[in-house]
Kinemage of the C-alpha trace (Angstrom):
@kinemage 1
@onewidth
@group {chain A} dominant
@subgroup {mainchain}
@vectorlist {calphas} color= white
{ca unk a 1} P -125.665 69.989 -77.486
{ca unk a 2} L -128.047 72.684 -78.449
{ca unk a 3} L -131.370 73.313 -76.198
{ca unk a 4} L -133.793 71.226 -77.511
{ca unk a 5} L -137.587 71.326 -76.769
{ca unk a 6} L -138.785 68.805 -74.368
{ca unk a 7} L -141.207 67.643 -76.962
{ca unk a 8} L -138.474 66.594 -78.960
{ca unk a 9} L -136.500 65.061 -75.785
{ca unk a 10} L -135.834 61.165 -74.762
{ca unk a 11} L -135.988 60.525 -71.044
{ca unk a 12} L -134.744 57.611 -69.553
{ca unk a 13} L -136.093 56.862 -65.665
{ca unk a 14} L -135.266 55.125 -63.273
{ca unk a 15} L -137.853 54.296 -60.241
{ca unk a 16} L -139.096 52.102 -57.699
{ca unk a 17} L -142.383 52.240 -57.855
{ca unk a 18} L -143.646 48.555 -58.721
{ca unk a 19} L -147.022 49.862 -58.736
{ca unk a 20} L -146.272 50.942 -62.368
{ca unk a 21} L -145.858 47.144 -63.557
{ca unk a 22} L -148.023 45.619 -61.090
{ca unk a 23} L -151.177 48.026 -60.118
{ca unk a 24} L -152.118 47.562 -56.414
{ca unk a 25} L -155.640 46.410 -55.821
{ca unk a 26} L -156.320 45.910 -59.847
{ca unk a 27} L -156.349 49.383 -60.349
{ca unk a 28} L -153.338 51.905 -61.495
{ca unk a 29} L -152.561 54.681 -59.096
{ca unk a 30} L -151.384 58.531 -58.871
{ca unk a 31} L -147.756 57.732 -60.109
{ca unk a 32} L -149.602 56.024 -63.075
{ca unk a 33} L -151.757 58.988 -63.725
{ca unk a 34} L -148.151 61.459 -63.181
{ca unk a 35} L -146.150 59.562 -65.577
{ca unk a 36} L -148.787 59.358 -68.622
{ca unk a 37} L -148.746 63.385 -68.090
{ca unk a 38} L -144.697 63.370 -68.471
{ca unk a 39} L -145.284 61.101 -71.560
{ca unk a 40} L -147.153 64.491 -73.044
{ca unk a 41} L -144.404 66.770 -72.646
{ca unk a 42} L -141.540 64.248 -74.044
{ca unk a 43} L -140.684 62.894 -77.516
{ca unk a 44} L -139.767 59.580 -75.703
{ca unk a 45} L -140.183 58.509 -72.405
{ca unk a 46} L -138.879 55.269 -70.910
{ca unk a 47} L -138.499 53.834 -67.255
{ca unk a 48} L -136.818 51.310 -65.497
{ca unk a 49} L -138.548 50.293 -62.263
{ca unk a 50} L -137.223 48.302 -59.430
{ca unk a 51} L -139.083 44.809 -58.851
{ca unk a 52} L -137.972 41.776 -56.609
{ca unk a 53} L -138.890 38.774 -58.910
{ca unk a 54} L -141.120 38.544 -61.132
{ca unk a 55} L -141.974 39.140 -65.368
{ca unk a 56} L -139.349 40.883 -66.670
{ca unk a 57} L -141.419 41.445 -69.921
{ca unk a 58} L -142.233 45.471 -70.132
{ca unk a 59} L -145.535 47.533 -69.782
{ca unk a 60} L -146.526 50.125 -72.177
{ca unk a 61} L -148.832 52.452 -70.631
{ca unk a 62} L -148.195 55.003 -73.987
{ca unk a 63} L -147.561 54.957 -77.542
{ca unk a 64} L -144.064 56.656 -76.357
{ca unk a 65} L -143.988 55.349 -72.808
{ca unk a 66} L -143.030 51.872 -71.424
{ca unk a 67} L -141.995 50.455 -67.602
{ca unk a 68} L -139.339 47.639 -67.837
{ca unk a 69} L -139.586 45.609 -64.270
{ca unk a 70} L -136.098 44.939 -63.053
{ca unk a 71} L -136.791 41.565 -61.894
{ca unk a 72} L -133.750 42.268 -59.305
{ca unk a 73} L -132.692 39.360 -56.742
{ca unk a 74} L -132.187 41.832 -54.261
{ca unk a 75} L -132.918 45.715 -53.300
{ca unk a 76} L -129.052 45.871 -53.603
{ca unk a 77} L -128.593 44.290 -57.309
{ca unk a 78} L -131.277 46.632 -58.653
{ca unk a 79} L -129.056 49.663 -59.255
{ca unk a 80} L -126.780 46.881 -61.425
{ca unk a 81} L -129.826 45.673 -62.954
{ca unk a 82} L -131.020 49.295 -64.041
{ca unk a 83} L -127.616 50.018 -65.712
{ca unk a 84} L -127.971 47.119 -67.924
{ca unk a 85} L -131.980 47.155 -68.761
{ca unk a 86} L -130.908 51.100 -69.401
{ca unk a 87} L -128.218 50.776 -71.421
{ca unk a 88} L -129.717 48.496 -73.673
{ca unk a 89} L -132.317 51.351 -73.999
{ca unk a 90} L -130.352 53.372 -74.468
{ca unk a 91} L -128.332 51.922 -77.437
{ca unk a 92} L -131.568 51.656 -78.866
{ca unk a 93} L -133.314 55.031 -78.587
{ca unk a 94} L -130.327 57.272 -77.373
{ca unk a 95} L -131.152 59.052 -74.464
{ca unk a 96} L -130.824 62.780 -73.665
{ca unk a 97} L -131.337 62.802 -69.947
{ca unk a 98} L -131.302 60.209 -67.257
{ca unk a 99} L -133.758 61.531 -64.734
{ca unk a 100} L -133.872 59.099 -60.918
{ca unk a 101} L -136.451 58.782 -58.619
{ca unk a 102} L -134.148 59.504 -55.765
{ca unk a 103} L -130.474 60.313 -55.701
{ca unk a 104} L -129.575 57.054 -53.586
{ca unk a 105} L -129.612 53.510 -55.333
{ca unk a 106} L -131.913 55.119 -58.323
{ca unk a 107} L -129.613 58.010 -58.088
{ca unk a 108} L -126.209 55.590 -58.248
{ca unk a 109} L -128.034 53.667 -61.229
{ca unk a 110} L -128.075 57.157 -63.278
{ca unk a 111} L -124.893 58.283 -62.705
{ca unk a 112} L -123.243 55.419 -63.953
{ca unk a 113} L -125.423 55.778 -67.028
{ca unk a 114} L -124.972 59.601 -67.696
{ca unk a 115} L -120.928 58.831 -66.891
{ca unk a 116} L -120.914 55.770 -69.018
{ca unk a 117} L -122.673 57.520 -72.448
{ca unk a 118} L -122.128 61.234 -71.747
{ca unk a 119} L -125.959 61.770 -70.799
{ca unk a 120} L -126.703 64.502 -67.791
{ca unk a 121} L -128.316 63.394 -64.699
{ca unk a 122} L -131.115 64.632 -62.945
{ca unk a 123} L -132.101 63.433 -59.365
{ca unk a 124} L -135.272 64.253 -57.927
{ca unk a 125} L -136.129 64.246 -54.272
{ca unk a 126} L -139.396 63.271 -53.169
{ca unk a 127} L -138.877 62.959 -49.589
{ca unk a 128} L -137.314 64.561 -46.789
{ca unk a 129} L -134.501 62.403 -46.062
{ca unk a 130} L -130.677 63.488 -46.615
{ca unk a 131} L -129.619 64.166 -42.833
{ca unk a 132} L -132.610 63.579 -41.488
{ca unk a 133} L -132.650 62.026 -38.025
{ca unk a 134} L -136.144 60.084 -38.173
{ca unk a 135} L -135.306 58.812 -41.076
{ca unk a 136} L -131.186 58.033 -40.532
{ca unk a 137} L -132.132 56.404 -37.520
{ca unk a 138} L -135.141 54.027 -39.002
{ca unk a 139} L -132.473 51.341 -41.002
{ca unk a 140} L -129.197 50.470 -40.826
{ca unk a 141} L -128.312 51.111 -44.178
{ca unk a 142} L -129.710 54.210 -44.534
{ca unk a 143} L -126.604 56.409 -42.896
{ca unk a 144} L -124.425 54.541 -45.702
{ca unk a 145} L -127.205 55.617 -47.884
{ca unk a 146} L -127.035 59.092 -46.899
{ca unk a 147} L -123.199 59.403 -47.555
{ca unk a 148} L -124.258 58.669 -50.968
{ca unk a 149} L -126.810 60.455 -51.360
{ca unk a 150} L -124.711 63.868 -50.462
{ca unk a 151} L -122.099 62.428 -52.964
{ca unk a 152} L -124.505 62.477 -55.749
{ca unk a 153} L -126.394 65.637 -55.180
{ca unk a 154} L -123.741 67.638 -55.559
{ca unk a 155} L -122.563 65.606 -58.804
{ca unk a 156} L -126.238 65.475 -60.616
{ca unk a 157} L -126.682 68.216 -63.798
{ca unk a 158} L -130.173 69.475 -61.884
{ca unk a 159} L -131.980 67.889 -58.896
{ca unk a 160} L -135.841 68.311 -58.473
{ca unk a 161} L -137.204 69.044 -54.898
{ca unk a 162} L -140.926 69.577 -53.780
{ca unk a 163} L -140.657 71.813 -51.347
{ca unk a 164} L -138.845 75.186 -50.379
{ca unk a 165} L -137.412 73.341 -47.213
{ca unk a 166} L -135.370 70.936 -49.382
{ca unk a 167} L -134.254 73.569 -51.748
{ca unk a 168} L -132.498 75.138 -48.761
{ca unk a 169} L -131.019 72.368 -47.625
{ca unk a 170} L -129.523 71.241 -51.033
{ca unk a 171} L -127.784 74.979 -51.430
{ca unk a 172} L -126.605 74.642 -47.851
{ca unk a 173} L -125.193 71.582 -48.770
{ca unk a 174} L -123.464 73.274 -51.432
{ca unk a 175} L -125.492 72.020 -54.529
{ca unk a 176} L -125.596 75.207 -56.706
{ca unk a 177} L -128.909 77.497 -56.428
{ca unk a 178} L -129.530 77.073 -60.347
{ca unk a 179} L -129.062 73.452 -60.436
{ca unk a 180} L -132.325 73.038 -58.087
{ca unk a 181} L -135.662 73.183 -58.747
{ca unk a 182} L -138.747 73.303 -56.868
{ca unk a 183} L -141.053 71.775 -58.913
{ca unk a 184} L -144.471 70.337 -56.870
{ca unk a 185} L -146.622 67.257 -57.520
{ca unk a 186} L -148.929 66.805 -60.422
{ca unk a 187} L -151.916 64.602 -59.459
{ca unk a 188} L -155.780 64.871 -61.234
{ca unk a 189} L -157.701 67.235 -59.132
{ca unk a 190} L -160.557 66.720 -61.162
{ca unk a 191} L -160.634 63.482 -59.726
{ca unk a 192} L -161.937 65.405 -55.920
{ca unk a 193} L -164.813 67.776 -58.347
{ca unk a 194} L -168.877 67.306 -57.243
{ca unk a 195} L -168.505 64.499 -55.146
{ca unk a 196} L -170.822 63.677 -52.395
{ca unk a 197} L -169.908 62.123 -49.522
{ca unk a 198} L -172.950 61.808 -47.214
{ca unk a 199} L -173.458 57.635 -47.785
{ca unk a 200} L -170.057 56.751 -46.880
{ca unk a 201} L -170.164 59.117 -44.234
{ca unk a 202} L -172.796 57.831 -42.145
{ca unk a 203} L -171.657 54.845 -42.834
{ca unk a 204} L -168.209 54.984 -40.822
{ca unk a 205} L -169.599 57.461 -38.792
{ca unk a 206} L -171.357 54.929 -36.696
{ca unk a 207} L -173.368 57.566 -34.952
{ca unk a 208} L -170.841 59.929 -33.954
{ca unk a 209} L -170.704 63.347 -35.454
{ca unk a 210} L -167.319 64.312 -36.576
{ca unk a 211} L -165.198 62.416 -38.976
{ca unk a 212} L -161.433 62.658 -39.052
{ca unk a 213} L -159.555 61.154 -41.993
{ca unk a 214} L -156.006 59.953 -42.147
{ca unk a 215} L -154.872 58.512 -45.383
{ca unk a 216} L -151.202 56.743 -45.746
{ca unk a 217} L -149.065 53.967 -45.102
{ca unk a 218} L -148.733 52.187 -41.712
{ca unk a 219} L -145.119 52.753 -41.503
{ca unk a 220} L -143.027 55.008 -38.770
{ca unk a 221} L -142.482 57.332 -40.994
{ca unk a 222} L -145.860 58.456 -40.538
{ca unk a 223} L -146.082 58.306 -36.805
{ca unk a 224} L -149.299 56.142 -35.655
{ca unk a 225} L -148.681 56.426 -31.880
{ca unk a 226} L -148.984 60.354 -32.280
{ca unk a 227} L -152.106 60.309 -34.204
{ca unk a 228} L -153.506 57.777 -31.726
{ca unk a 229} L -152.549 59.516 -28.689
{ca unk a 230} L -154.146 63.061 -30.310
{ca unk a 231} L -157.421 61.149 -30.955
{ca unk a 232} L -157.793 59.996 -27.439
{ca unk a 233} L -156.973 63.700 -25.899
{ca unk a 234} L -159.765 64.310 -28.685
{ca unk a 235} L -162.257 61.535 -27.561
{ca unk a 236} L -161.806 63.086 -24.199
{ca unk a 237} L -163.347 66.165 -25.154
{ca unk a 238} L -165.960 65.265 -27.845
{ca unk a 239} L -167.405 61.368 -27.103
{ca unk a 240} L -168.823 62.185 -30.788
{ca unk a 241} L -165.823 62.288 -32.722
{ca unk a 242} L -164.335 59.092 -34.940
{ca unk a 243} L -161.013 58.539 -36.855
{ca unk a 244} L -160.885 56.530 -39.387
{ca unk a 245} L -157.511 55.600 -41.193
{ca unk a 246} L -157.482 54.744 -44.866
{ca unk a 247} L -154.335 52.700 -45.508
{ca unk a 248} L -152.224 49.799 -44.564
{ca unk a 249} L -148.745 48.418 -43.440
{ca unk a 250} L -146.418 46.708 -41.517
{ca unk a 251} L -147.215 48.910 -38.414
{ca unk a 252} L -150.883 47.926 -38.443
{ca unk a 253} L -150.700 45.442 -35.502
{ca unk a 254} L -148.959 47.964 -33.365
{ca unk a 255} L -151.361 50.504 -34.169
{ca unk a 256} L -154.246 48.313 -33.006
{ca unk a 257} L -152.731 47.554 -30.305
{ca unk a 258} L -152.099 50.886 -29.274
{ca unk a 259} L -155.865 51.718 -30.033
{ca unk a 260} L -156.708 48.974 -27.359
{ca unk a 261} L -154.698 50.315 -25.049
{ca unk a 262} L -155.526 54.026 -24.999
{ca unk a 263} L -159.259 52.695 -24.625
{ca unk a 264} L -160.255 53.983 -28.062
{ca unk a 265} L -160.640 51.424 -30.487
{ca unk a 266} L -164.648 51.871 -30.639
{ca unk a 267} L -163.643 55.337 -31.525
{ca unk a 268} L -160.960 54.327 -34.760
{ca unk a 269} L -161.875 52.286 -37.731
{ca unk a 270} L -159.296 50.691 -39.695
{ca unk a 271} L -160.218 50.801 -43.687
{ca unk a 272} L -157.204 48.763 -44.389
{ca unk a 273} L -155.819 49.997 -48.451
{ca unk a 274} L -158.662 51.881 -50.165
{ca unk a 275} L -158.231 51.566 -53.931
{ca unk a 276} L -156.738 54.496 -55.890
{ca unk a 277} L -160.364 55.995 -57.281
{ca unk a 278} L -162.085 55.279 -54.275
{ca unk a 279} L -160.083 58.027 -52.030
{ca unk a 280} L -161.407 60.516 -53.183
{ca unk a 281} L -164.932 59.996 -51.206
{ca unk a 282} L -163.348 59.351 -48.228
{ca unk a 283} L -161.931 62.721 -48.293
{ca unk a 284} L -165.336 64.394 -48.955
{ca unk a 285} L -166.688 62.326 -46.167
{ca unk a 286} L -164.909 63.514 -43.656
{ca unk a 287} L -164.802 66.925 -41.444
{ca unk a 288} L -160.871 67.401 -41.081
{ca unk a 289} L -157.490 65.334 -42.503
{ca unk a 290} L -155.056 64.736 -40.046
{ca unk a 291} L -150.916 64.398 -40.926
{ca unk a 292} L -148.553 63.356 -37.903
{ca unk a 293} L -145.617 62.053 -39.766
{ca unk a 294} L -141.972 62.812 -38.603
{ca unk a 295} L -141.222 63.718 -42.014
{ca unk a 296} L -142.144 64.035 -45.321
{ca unk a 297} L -140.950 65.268 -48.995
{ca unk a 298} L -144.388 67.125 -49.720
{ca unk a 299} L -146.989 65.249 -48.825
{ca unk a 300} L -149.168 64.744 -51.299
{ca unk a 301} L -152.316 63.610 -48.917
{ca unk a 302} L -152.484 67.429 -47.978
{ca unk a 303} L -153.052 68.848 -52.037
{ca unk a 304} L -156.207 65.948 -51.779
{ca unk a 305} L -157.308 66.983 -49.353
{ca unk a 306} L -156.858 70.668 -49.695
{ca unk a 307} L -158.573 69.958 -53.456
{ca unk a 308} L -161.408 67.979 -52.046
{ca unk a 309} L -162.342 71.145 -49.584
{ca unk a 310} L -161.045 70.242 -46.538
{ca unk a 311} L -158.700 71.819 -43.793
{ca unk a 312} L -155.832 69.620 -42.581
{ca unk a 313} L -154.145 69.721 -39.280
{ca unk a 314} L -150.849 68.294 -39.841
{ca unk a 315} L -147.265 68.467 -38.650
{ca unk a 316} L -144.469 70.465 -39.713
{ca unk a 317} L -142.731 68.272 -41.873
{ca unk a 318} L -141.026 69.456 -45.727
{ca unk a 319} L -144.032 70.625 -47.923
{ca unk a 320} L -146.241 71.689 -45.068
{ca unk a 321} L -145.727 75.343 -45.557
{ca unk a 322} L -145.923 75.353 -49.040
{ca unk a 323} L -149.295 73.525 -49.208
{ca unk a 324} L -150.804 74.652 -46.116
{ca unk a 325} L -151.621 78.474 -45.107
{ca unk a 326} L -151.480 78.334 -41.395
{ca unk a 327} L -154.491 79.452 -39.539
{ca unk a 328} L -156.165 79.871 -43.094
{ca unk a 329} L -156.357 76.418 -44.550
{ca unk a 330} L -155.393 74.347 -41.626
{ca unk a 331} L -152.714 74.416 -39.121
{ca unk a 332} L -149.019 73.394 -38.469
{ca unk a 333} L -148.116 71.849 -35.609
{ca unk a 334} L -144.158 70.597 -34.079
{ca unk a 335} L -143.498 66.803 -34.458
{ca unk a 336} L -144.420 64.265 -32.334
{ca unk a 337} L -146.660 66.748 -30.146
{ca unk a 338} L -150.350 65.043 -29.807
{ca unk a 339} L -151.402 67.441 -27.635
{ca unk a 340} L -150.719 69.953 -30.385
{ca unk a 341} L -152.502 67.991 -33.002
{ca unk a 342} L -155.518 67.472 -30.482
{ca unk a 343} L -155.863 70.993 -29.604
{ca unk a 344} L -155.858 72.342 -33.121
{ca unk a 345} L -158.378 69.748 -33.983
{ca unk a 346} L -160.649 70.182 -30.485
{ca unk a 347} L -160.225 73.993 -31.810
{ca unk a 348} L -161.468 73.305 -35.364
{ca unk a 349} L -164.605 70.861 -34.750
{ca unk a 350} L -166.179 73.037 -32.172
{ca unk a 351} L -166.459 76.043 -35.249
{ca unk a 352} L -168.052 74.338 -38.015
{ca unk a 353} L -168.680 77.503 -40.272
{ca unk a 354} L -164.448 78.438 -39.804
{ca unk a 355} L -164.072 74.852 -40.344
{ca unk a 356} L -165.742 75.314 -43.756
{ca unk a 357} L -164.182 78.497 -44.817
{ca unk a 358} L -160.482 77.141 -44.581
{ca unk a 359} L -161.901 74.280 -46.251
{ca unk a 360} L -162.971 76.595 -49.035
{ca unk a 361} L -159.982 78.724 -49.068
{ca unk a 362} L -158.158 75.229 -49.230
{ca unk a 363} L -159.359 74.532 -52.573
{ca unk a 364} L -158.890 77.608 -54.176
{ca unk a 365} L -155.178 77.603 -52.891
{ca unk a 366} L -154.320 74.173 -54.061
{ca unk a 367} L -155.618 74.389 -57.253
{ca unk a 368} L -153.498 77.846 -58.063
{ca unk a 369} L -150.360 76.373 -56.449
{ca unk a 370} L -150.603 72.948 -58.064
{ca unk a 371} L -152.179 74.077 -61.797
{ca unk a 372} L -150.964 71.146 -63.638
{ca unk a 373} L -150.487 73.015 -66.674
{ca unk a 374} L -147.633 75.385 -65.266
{ca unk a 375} L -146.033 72.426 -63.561
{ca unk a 376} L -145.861 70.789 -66.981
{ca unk a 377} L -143.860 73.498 -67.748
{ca unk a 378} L -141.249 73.551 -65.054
{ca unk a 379} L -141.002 69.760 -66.013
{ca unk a 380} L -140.463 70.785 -69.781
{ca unk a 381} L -137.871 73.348 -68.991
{ca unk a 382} L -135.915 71.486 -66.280
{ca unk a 383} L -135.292 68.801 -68.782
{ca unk a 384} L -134.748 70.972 -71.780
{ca unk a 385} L -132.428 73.188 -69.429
{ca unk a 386} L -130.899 69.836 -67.988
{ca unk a 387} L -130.485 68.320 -71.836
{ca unk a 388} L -128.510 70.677 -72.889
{ca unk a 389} L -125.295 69.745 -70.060
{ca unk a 390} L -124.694 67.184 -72.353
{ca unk a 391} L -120.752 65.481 -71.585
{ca unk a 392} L -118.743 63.919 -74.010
{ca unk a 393} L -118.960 59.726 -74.076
């Protein structure tokens, strides 16, 4: 087909983010907020999202942009379930791209679709997780899941990464250079402008004076027992220095119990999940955000924070080198090393004013490298590019 103009393009989705059907705490999220901003840039925009259960009746969020819940039995029927919700779209409002949220079960659920109707395929990965060994060794499906994700990133049209890391490792893995594209995440930093966190501060501050801030889900990816065992090197050091961690999941308990254990729990407060527009306070009320996952895609917690002034210590996981400008904005530390993560932090509380400046320098950084308005773009002209790889039905 000729290159058409992604204003003029249908895109057909395919996700698992249920938050898009059912918002979490009564209130829609970031990946609300992301997709509305696709819905701009595309003539019409449609996405099938994976839900155990449930209404199958769809959500329109935009006059050109509606979720259909899969209402799946199981994780495993929901790549079935997405090829017949999707081609039922399809016949309706024929597609020009099928674009996945992953290039695993999402990914499978596209192919079919794109091989079935002649449609390219686009994959995009969020996460760092194709040969990874945190993450291969977490389920037992997920080796089988690797296999197939290598078998599919090397069959999509184009594949969307968010960091330089898993560009590399997509060529090396001998996905063509021009079929990937680093493309970062769009989120509303507006959202992080003239906010003052002094109230909420003192208020979890409890009478210490420095406030760190870790914001995620409870999950091993992210690494609790690292974080927790950097805080109490920390505590050892500064008496006057409190954690707090915004977030919840099923490795809560643990995590509490670990807090017990290393004799800090008067020192960490558990939020539990903060609501999607109240984050953005937390950030401002704190001193430093710290990241200890084992890996990552590109992790959006360091662009907030980097938006709402503030330095990060964090790991080096995918994404952390593109956000983060060592010993500038924050620091980079190995995996799994809480001694790192504590002595980066000890290093950045006891300088307030450097503490401020890479805080500063965070913001202006973030802003440039995330301008929503020339990752619109990229969006526009990896689906017009991607469009135009059309194969015959």
């Amino acid at each position: 087909m000729d290159s058409l103009p992604s204003t003029a393009l249908h895109l057909l989705a395919v996700g698992t983010d249920p938050s898009l059907v059912r918002p979490a705490a009564g209130a829609f999220g970031d990946a609300h907020q992301r997709q509305l901003k696709y819905a701009t840039i595309l003539h019409e925009y449609r996405m099938v999202v994976r839900t155990l259960g449930g209404d199958r009746e769809p959500v329109s969020h935009a006059p050109n942009f509606a979720v259909y819940p899969s209402a799946s039995r199981s994780r495993g029927l929901f790549p079935r379930d997405a090829v017949r919700i999707g081609a039922a779209l399809h016949r309706r409002l024929r597609f020009h791209v099928v674009s996945t949220e992953d290039p695993m079960l999402c990914g499978l659920a596209g192919y079919v679709l794109g091989h079935r109707f002649g449609r390219p395929f686009s994959a995009q990965i969020a996460g760092d997780m194709l040969d990874n060994p945190f993450w291969l060794r977490e389920r037992r499906i997920n080796p089988a899941l690797n296999v197939l994700g290598r078998w599919l990133v090397r069959r999509a049209d184009s594949v969307r990464v968010v960091s330089e890391r898993e560009r590399a490792k997509l060529v090396a893995l001998g996905v063509s250079p021009a079929r990937v594209r680093n493309i970062g995440w769009i989120t509303d930093f507006a959202r992080f402008d003239g906010l003052d966190g002094a109230a909420l501060r003192g208020s979890l501050l409890e009478g210490a004076r420095s406030l760190l801030l870790f914001a995620g889900r409870l999950v091993p990816q992210k690494d609790l027992g690292t974080l927790l065992r950097a805080v109490a090197i920390v505590a050892r050091e500064r008496d006057d220095t409190r954690l707090v961690i915004a977030g919840d999941g099923p490795d809560r308990a643990d995590a509490e119990r670990l807090t017990d254990r290393l004799g800090i729990r008067r020192r960490v407060t558990f939020l539990g999940t903060v609501p999607y527009p109240n984050l953005p306070v937390h950030y401002a009320a704190s001193d430093l955000v710290l990241l200890p996952s084992r890996y990552e895609g590109n992790a959006r917690v360091l662009a907030e924070a980097g938006a709402a002034g503030r330095a990060v210590v964090t790991t080096d996981v995918s994404g952390a080198h593109d956000t983060v400008l060592e010993g500038q904005t924050g620091h980079v530390v190995p995996v799994e090393r809480p001694d790192l993560i504590a002595a980066r932090t000890l290093e950045l509380l006891a300088d307030s004013t450097r503490l401020a400046e890479m805080g500063a320098r965070a913001r202006v950084h973030v802003r440039v490298l995330y301008d929503q308005t020339k990752l619109l773009a990229a969006f526009a002209e990896l689906w017009a590019a991607t469009a135009a790889c059309r194969r015959p039905e």
